[in-house]
C-alpha positions in Angstrom: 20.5 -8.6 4.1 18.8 -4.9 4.8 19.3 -2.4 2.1 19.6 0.9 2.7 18.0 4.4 1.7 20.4 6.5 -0.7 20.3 10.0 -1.9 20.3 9.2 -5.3 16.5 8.5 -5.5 15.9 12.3 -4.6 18.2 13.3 -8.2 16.7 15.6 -9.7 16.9 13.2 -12.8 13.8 11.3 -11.5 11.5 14.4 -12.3 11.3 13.7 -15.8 8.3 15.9 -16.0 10.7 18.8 -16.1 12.3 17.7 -19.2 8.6 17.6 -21.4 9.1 18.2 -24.5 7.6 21.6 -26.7 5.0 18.6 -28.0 3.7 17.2 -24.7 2.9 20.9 -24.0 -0.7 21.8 -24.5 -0.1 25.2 -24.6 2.8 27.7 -24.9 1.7 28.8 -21.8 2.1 25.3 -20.0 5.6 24.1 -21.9 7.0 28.1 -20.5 6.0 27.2 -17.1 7.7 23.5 -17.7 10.9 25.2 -18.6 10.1 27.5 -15.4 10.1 24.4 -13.5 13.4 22.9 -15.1 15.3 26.6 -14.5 13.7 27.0 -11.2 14.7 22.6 -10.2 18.2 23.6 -11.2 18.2 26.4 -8.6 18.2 23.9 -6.0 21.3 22.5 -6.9 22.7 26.1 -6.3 20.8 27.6 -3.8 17.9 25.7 -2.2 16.7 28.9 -0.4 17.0 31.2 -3.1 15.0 28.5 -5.6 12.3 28.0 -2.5 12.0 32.0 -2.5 11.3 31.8 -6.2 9.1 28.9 -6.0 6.8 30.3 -3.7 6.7 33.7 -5.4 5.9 32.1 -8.6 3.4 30.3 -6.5 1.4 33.1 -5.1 1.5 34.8 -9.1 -0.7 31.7 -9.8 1.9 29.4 -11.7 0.6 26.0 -10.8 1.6 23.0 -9.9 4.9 22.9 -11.7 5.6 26.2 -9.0 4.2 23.8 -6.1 6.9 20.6 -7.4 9.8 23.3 -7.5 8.6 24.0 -3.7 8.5 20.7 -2.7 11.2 19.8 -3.9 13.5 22.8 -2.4 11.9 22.2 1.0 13.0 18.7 0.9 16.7 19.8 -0.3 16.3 22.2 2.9 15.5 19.5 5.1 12.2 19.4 5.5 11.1 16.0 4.0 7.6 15.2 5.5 6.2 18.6 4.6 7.9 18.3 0.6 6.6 15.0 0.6 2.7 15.9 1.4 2.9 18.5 -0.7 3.6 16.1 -3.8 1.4 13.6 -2.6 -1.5 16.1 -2.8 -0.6 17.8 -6.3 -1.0 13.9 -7.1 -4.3 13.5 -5.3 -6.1 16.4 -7.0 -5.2 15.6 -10.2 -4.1 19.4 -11.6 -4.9 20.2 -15.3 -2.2 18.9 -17.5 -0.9 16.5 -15.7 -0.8 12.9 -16.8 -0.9 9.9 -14.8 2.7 9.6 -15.1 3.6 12.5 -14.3 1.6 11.8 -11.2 2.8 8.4 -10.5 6.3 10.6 -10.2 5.6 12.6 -7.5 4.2 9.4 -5.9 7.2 7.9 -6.6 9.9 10.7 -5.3 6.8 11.5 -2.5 7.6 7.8 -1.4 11.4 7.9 -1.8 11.9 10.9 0.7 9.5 9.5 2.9 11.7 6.4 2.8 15.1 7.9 3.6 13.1 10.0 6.1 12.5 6.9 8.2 8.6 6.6 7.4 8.3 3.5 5.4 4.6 3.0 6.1 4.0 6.6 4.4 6.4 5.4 1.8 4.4 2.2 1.1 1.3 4.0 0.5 3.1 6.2 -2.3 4.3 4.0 -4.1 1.3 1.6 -4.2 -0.9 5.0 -5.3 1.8 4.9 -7.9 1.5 1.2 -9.1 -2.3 1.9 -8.8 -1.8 4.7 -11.6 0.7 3.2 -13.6 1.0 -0.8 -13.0 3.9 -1.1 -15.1 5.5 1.2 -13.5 9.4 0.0 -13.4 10.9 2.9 -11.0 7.4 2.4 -8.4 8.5 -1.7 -8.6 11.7 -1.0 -7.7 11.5 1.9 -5.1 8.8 -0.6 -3.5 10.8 -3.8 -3.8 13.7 -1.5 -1.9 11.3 -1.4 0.9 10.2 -4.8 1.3 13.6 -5.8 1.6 14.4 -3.4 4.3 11.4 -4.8 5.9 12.3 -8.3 5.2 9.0 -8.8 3.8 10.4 -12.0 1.9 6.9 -12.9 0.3 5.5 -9.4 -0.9 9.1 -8.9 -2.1 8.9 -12.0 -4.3 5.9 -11.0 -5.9 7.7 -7.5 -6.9 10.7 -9.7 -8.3 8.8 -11.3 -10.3 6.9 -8.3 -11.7 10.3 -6.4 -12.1 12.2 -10.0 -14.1 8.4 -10.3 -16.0 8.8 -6.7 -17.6 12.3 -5.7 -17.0 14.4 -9.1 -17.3 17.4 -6.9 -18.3 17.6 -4.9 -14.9 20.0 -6.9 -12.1 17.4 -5.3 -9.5 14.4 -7.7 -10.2 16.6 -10.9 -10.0 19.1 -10.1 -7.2 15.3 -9.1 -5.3 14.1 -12.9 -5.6 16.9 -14.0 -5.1 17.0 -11.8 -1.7 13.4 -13.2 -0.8 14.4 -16.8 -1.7 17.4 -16.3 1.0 15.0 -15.4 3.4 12.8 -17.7 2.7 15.5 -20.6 3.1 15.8 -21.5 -0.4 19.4 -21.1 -0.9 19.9 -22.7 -4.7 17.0 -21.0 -6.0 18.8 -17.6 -4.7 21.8 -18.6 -5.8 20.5 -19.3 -9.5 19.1 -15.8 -8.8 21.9 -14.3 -7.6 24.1 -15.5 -10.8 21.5 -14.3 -12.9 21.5 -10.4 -11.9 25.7 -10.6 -12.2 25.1 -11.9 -15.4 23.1 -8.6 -16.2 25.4 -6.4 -14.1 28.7 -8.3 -12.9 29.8 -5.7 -11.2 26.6 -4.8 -9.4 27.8 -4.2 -5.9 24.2 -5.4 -3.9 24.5 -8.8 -5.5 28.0 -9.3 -4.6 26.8 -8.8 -1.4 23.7 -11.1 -1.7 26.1 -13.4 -3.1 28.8 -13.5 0.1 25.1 -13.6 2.7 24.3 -17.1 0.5 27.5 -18.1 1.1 27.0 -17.4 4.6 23.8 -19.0 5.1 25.2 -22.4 3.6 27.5 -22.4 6.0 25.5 -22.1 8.7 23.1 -24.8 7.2 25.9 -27.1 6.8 27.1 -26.9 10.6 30.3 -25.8 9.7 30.1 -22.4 11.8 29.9 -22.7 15.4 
């Protein structure tokens, strides 16, 4: 079973940076050009052109890297993912002044997540593991990554995600319908089963592991000899 890119990892909701709050500010200075950034991220929603226009202005009047995420992000809204992309993989790379390692293993994460729906998953991989290599723990890098290897049917290196996601998340469907996605392509069909009841148990109505439910199905029918 593949899975398959969706727009929703591009939301605007997974630039939390944008919503700091007056405390994480070290200056008044730095939280005005976060609100910048949240007025100037809202934009896109309405105008992508207009809020790149803006973005790039604000640029060139030296307001930093919250001006450079605002023009990533619009060019990426505009269709132009690989250039968006290396531009937030860079801002994470040189590390700007006042930005935390979160807020870097972010633009990792939504750097790797465009790449993905772009159709460069080797780019992608190598986002998200700077992001993991930042922040380990790092729930939304697991998952984005885990997304990947199953696409890639990379059963092993997705079981070792799964595990990571049910070892620090146990309450999210995601990590046990995952190993119970490797464990079906590894063969082991009542291991993914257990699995597979597990993440419905956390989110019964959770679409993918329906799914994962009716390709176990499948498989033990084909084990048994029962399809032709």
């Amino acid at each position: 079973m593949r899975t398959t890119p969706t727009v929703c990892a591009l939301s605007l909701a997974a630039l939390s940076i944008a919503l700091a709050p007056i405390a994480q500010a070290q200056t008044s200075a730095a939280y005005r050009e976060r609100v910048r950034l949240d007025t100037c991220l809202g934009q896109i929603q309405i105008d992508p052109s207009e809020a790149l226009e803006r973005a790039q202005t604000w640029r060139l009047e030296g307001g930093g890297w919250p001006a450079e995420v605002c023009e990533a992000r619009a060019l990426i809204e505009l269709g132009e993912p690989r250039v968006g992309a290396d531009i937030l993989v860079s801002l994470a790379e040189r590390q700007p002044v006042g930005m935390v390692d979160e807020e870097r293993a972010e633009l990792y994460i939504l750097a790797g997540d465009t790449r993905f729906a772009a159709g460069l998953p080797g780019q992608a991989a190598s986002a998200y593991e700077a992001a993991l290599a930042l922040v380990p723990d790092s729930i939304p890098a697991r998952l984005a990554r885990a997304r990947l290897l199953a696409d890639a049917g990379d059963w092993m290196a997705l079981a070792g995600d799964a595990e990571a996601l049910i070892a620090h998340a146990p309450y999210l469907a995601a990590g046990w319908r995952y190993r119970g996605q490797s464990r079906l392509g590894l063969g082991e069909l009542d291991l993914a089963w257990q699995d597979m009841e597990r993440a419905r148990e956390q989110e019964p109505d959770d679409i993918p592991s329906l799914l994962l439910r009716g390709a176990i199905l499948e498989a033990r029918r084909l084990d048994a000899g029962t399809v032709d």
